[in-house]
N, C-alpha and C positions, 0 to 999 in steps of 0.2 A: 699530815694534811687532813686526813678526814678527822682527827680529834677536833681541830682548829674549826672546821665545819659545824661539826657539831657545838661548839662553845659559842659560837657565831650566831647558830641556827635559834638558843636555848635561848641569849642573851634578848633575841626578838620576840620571846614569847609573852602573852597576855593573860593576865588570870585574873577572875572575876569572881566575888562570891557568891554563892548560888542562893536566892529569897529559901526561908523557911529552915535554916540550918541545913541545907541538903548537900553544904561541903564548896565544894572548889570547882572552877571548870578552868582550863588552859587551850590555849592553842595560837600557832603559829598561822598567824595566817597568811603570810606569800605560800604557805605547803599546804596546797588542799587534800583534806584530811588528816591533818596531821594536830587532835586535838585528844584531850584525856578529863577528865573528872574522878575526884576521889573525897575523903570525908576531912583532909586535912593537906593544906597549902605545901607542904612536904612531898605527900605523898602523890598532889597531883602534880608538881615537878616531876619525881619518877616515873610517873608513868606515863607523863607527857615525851620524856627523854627515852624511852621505850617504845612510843610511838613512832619517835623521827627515828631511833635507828633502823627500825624495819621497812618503814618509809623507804630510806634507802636503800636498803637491802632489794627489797621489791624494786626499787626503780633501777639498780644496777641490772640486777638478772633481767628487766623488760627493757635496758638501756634509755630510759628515762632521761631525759637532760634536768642533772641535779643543781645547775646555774653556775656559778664560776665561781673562783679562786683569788678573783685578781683583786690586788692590792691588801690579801691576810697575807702573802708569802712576799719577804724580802729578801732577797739576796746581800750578801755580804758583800762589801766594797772591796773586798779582797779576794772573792770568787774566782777569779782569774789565775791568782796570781798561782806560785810552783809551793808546793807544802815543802817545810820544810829538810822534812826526811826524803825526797827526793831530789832536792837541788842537784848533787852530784852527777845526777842522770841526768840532768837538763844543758847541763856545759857543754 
């Protein structure tokens, strides 16, 4: 779940080139703070993707509400049902 977040999170990001060759800037912006610069579009993915993990890092240990889940996780239509290697136990 939290990879799924993060691919989520990453997939929303903006990156801009900076006047003057001064590189790259990125940033998410629903995540305040959660932005990075470096000298090549590469590298400010990584260290934008380095940003948001600690992002959350920090927002779990300060219990942060990190926004929701709903509708990256589907359930299987079969969820319910008995797995196979148990059926015998279910008779």
């Amino acid at each position: 779940m939290l990879i799924k977040y993060l691919e989520s999170a990453m997939k929303k990001a903006q990156y801009e080139i900076l006047h003057d060759n001064e590189g790259y800037f990125g940033k998410i912006s629903r995540l305040q703070g959660v932005w990075a610069n470096a000298e090549t579009l590469e590298n400010c993915r990584e260290e934008l993707q380095e940003v948001l993990e600690e992002w959350i890092i920090i927002g779990l240990n300060t219990k942060r509400n990190l926004g929701t889940a709903k509708g990256k996780i589907e359930i299987a239509s079969d969820f319910d049902e008995p797995l196979e290697d148990f059926k015998e136990y279910m008779e």
